[in-house]
N, C-alpha and C positions, 0 to 999 in steps of 0.2 A: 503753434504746434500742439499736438496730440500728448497731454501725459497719464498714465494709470497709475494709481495708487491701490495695492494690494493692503488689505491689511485681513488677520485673525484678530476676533474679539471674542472675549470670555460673554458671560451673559449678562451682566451691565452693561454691553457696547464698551468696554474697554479696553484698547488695541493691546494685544501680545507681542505681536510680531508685526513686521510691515516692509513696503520697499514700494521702490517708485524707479518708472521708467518712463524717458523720454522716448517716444515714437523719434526716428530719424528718417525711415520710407516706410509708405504704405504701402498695401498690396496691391495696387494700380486703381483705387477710387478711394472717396470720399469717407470710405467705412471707419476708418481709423485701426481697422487691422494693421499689426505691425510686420512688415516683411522684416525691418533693421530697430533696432532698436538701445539704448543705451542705459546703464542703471544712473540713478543721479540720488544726492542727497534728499532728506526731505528737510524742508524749510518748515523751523519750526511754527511760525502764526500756520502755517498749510498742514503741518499736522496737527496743532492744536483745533484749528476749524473742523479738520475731516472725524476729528476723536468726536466734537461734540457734535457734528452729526449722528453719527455711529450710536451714541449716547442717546439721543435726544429719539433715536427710533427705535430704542432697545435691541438693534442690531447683534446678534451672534450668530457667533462660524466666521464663515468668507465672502470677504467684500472684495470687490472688482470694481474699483469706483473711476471714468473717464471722467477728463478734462479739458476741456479747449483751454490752450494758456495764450491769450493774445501778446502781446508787444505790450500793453499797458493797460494798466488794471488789472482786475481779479480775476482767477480764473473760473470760469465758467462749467459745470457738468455738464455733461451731457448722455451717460449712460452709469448705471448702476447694475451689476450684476452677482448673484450672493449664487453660485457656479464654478465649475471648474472652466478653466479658457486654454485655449490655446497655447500662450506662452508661459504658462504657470511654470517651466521646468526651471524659466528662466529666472523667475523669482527665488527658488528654490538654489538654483547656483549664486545668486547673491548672497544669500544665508538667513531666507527669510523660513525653509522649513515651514512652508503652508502646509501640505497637506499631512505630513506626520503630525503638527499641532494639531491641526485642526480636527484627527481622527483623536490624539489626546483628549480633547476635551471632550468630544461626543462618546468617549466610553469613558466619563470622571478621571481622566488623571490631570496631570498638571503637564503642563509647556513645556516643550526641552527651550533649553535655549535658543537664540536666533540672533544674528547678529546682520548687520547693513554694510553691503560692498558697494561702492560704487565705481564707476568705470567700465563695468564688464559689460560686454557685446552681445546682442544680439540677434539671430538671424532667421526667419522660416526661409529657406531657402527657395525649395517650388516654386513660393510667392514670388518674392524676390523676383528671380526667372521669369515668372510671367509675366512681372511688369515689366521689366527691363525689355523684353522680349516684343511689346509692345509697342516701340519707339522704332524711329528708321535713324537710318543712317549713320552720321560721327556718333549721334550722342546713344542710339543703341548699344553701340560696338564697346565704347565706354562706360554704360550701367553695364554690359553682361561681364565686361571687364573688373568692376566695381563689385559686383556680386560674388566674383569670385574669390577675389583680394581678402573677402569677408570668410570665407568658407571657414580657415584655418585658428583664427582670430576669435569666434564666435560660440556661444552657445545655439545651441539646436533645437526646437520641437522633436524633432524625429535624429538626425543624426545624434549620434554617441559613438566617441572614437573606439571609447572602450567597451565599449559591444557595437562590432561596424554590420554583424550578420543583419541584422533586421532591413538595415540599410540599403544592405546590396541585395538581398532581396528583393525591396521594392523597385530599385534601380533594375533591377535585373527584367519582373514585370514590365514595368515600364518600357522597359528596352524593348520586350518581345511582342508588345502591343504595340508602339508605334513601328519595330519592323514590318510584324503583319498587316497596318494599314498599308506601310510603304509599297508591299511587294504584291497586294491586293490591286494595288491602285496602276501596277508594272505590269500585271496579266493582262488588264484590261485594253 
């Protein structure tokens, strides 16, 4: 499986803040984009190894660091990215506070604190959707099923219950572009 580890580091490469998630589905390929996702501890030798990377390449700011975690043995990288991503909000409702940190340091102040949740949910849902969307038959019926079960449960890229406007907004678009394909395609 797919895991990312977020961290802030000061400008020794020394981690501030951090959190880790396991991918649980991706977004219908190989990319390691997370449509579902979970927060998990971090394993101390796996933070101590990622610190002294971080370290070891003078790394500061924000690290986005991927990992293949096989069945056995070590986990492997496979992408590093010092960017904002997609699921950052997600890290942030864990209590990892990236991007406030991370603007902290780049105008001299200090870290607020940041603390590490594990268990909490993640979802892009579009994604989600599209993969699920993807598949025929029982087991379609069951990821869009599955998709949805998550809606309530989950953090969001884009959905926020406590602000739903932006939301239905793009719902709303959405809505009026595939009716216009819909009713496009009834004229004809």
């Amino acid at each position: 499986h797919v895991e990312t580890f977020v961290a802030i580091t000061d400008s020794a490469g020394k981690i501030l803040s951090r959190h880790l998630q396991r991918t649980t589905r991706e977004f219908g390929s190989e990319s390691g984009i997370s449509a579902r996702a979970i927060s998990v501890s971090v394993p101390s030798d796996f933070g101590e190894n990622v610190q002294t990377l971080l370290a070891d390449i003078n790394w500061y700011g924000l690290a986005s660091i991927q990992f293949i975690k096989p069945i056995e043995g070590a986990p492997v990288l496979i992408d590093f990215n010092g960017r904002m991503y997609g699921s950052l909000v997600f890290a942030n409702a864990c209590g990892m506070r990236a991007m406030e940190n991370w603007a902290r340091l780049a105008t001299g102040g200090e870290p607020a604190p940041s603390k590490e949740i594990v268990g909490l949910r993640y979802q892009a849902l579009e994604g989600d959707l599209r993969r699920a969307s993807k598949l025929r038959g029982a087991e379609r019926i069951a990821e869009l099923a599955g998709c949805l079960t998550n809606v309530g449960r989950s953090v969001h890229a884009i959905l926020n219950w406590s602000d739903i406007v932006p939301t239905l907004a793009y719902l709303w678009r959405r809505s009026l572009r595939l009716f216009g394909k819909g009713m496009r395609s009834y004229e004809r």
